[in-house]
N, C-alpha and C positions, 0 to 999 in steps of 0.2 A: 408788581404783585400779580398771582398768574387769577386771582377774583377781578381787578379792577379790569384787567385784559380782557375776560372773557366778559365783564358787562358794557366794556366799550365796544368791542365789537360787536355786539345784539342788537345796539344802537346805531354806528355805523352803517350796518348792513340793512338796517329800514326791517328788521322782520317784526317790530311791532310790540305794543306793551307786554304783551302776554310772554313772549319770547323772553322779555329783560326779566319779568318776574322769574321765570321760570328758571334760569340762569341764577337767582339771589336764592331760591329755595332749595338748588343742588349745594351751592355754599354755604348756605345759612343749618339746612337738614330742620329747619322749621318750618311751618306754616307759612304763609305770609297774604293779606290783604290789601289791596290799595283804595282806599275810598276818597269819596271828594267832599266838599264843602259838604253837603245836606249826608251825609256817610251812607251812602249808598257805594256799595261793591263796585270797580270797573274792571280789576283783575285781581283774580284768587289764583293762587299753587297750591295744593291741599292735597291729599289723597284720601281725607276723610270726608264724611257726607254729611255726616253730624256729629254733634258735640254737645257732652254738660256744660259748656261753658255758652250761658244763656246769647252774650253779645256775637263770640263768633258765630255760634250755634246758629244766628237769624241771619250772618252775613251765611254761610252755607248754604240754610233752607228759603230765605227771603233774597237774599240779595241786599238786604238794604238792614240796617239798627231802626227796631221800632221805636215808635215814640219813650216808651215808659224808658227804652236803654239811654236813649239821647239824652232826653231829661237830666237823669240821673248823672249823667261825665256830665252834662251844664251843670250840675248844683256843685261836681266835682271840679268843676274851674280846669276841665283837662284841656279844652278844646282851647284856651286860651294859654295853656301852657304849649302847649304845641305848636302851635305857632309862633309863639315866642325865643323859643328853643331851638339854638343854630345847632345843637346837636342830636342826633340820637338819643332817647333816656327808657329806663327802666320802667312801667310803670303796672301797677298790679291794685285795682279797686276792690271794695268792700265784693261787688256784686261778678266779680270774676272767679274762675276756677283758676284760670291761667295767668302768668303775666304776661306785658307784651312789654316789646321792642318796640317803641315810634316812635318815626320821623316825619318831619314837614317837608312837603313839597312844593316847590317855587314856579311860577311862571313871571318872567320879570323878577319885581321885588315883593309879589304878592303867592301868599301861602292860599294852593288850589286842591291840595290833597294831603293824605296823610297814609305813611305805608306803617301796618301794623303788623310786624312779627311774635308770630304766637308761640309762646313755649312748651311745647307738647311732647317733641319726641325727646327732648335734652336739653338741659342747663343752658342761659346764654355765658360766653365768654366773653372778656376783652375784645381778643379780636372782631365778634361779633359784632360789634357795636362799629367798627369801623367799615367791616361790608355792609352793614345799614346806610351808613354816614354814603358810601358810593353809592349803595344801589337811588339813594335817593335821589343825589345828582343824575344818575342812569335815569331813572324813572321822568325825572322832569326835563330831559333834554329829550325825550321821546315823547310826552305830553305836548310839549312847545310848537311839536309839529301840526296839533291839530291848533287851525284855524279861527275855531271858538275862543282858546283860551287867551290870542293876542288881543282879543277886544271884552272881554269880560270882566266885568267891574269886582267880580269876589262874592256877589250879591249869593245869597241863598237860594233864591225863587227863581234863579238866572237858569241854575243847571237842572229844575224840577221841569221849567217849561223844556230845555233842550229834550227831556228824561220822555216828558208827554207829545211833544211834535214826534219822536223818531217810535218812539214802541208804543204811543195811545196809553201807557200807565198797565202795564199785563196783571200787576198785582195791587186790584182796586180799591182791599183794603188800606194797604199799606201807603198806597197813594195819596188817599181821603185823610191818612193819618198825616202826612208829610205837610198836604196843604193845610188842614187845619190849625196844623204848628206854627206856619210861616203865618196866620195870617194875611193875607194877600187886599182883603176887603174890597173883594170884587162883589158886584150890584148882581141882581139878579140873571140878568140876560147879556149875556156875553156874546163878544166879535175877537174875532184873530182878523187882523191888517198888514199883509203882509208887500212892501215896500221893493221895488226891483232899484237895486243902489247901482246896475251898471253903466248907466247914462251920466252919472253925477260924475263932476270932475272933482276928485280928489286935492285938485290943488289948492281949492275956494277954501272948504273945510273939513276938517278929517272925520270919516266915517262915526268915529264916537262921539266926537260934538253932533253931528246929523241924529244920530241915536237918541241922545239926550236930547236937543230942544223936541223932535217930534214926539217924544215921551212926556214932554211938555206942554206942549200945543193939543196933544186928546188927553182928556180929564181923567183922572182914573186910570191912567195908562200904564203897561210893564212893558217895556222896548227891551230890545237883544239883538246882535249883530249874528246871523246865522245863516250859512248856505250864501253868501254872497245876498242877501236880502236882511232888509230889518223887518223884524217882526216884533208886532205889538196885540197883545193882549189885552182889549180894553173892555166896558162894559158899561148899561145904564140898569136904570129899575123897570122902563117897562119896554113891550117888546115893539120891533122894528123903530126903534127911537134912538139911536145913535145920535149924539146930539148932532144936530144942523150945522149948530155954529163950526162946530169942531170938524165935519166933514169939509164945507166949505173952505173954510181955511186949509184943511189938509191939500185942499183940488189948486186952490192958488199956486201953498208952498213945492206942491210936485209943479208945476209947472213951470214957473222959478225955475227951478232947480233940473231940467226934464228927466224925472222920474217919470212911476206907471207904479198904481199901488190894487190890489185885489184884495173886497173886502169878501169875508165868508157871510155866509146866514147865520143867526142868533144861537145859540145853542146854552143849555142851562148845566152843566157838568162838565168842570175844567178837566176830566178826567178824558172828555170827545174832543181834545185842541187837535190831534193830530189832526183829526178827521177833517175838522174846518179850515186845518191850516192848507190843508192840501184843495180844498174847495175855494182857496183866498187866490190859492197857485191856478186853478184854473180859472178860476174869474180875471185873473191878473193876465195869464197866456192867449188865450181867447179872445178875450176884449184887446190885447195890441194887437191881434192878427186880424180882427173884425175892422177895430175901430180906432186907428190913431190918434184921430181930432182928441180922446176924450185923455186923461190922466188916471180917471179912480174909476176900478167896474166893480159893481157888486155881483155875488155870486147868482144874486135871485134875479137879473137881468140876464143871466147867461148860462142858467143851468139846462135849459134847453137846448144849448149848443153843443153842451156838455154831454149829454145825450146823444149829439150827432157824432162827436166827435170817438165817443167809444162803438157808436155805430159803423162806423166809419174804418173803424182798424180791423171786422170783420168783414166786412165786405163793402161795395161802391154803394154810397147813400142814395143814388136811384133807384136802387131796387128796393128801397125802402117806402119810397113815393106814392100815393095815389097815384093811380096812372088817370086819370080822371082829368088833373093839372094838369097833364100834358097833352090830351084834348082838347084842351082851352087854347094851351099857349099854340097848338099848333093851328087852331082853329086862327086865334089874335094876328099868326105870321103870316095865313092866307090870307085874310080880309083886311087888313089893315085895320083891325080893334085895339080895345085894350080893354077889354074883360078881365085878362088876369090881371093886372092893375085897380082894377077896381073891387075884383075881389081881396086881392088881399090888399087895400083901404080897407074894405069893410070888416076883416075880422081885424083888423090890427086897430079899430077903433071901435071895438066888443058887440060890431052888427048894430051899431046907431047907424039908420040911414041919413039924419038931420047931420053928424058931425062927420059922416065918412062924403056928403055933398058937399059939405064946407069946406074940406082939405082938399079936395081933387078940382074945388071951384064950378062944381055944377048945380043943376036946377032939381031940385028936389025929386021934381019928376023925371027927371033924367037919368038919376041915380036908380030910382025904383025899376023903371025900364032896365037900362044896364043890368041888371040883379035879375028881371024876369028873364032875359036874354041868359044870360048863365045858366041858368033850372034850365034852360032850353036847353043849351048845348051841352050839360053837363046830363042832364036824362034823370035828375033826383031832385028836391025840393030842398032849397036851404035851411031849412027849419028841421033838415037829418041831419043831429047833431055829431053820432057818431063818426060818419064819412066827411063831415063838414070840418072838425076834430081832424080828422088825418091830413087834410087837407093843408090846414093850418100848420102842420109838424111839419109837413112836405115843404112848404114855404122856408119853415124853418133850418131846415138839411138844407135846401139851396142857397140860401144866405151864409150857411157854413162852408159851404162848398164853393161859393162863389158862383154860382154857376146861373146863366143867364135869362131873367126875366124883365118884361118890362120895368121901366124906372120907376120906384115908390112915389107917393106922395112930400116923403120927407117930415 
């Protein structure tokens, strides 16, 4: 049949979902939608922009079936006819202009989407029903390819958070409506934890058991298999309180296992995940390039690096420097000091002279000297907060950068 031909080869040739739909709409001469579990759009063929037909009308102009359309197929028991239905079927609601065509789409033995052909330019036929019946094989043998869908449980709130990590949620009402729906009963102040699964040896336990118990092990948690990384969505009621327990145990179970997991800062609207998640990635990047010893970085331990580090891709982080430090250290390599050592003791324990003589093991009055020595050679009084401040960044760039000053206190 010269339709099955030309939808296998759309698929064959890797050109991509959009190509097989568009292949089913030169056949079909209808419309056609493919949405996923939450019915959100991920390929239309359409020539039109809008429509009185209020459901496709908001796949059109939204992208996505608002809440009050979804509701409405739920009271209608369609969504569960759909997926039930190894074939094709007719079907045309109270609250439609149009009828449609739909089919279920499979990944495995699990229904992950549904393609909806709309009846707009002509009547469907018999035949019709059987290029549906393909294109939906077509469709899911081209879905199978992405990644996500070999480890995704079916869940709802699965493909909302993929929706929020890749685009931040571009249409915030419509997003606000989606979570609301799913109820999700996240606590106020929310973490994205995102988990580097390439160390784990697949042979001990498969990637979705990993998913599940550490979905299990932080309270509150939404785990997904994504980007080669799990990511968890977790949250508490009040802020910077990520429960203890559940950290702890996370820092064990990665090490177990040797992982490296990057948590983001607290953020209060699931509609900012990308943002955090992306801040989890570099807390997680950063801290294994800093600091192996450790398994779990938080963001707020290394957003300063984070700093160097886009500083860094415009130009060399020493010009970024007080030159002031480099006075010091050069001063430290003639005389055999360690002023810059003791300087940055002192900011790195907030300019307490009692706990910055305690770490370095000196005599109180030893410290205070050491410090006047500094204002000497540095030519400014430490108590200039501002210069003192850049100082401390400049510390910071060189620990990004690796680049050589005396040995820390530890």
């Amino acid at each position: 049949m010269e339709g099955a031909a030309a939808l296998l080869s759309a698929v064959a040739k890797a050109r991509g979902l959009y190509s097989v739909v568009a292949v089913g709409y030169e056949l079909l001469g209808n419309p056609i939608v493919v949405s996923d579990k939450s019915w959100k759009a991920i390929a239309i063929a359409a020539d039109e922009k809008e429509s009185e037909d209020k459901g496709y009308n908001e796949f059109l102009t939204q992208g996505a079936l608002s809440l009050d359309t979804v509701t409405f197929d739920i009271k209608d028991k369609l969504t569960n006819r759909i997926e039930r239905s190894e074939k094709p079927f007719r079907y045309q609601g109270a609250n439609m202009k149009y009828a449609r065509l739909l089919g279920r789409i499979l990944a495995g033995n699990r229904p992950v989407a549904t393609v909806s052909v709309i009846e707009v330019n002509h009547p469907f036929s018999d035949k019709d029903f059987e290029i549906v019946e393909m294109l939906c094989d077509a469709v899911s043998a081209e879905m199978q390819k992405n990644k996500f869908l070999h480890y995704t449980r079916g869940l709802l709130y699965e493909e909302l958070i993929v929706e929020l990590l890749e685009s931040g949620g571009d249409n915030a009402n419509l997003v606000s409506e989606r979570i609301k729906a799913l109820g999700l009963g996240m606590k106020k102040f929310l973490y994205v934890i995102t988990v580097d699964i390439k160390g784990f040896d697949i042979e001990k336990f498969s990637l979705s058991y990993m998913r599940d118990y550490i979905e299990k092990m932080i309270s509150g948690s939404k785990a997904l298999i994504y980007n080669d990384y799990i990511v968890v969505v977790t949250s508490c009621s009040r802020e910077n309180n990520l429960l203890e327990a559940d950290t702890n145990t996370l820092d064990e179970f990665l090490r177990e296992y040797n992982m490296r997991a990057g948590i983001s800062r607290s953020f209060l609207r699931l509609e900012d995940m990308g943002e955090h998640y992306r801040q989890s990635l570099e807390a997680l990047n950063i801290g294994m390039r800093m600091n192996t010893d450790e398994c779990l970085y938080s963001y707020e331990d290394y957003a300063v690096y984070h700093i160097a580090k886009v500083c860094s891709q415009y130009a060399g982080l020493r010009q970024f420097c007080q030159p002031k430090l480099y006075e010091l250290l050069e001063y430290d390599k003639e005389h055999n000091t360690s002023f810059t050592n003791s300087l940055y003791a002192y900011l790195k324990h907030s300019r307490n002279i009692t706990e910055t003589a305690k770490a370095l093991h000196l005599h109180r009055n030893s410290m205070i000297y050491h410090l006047k020595r500094i204002e000497e050679i540095l030519g400014f009084p430490l108590s200039e907060s501002n210069t003192l401040l850049h100082i401390e960044l400049s510390f910071r760039f060189m620990e990004y950068e690796m680049l050589p000053f005396p040995a820390n206190d530890g």
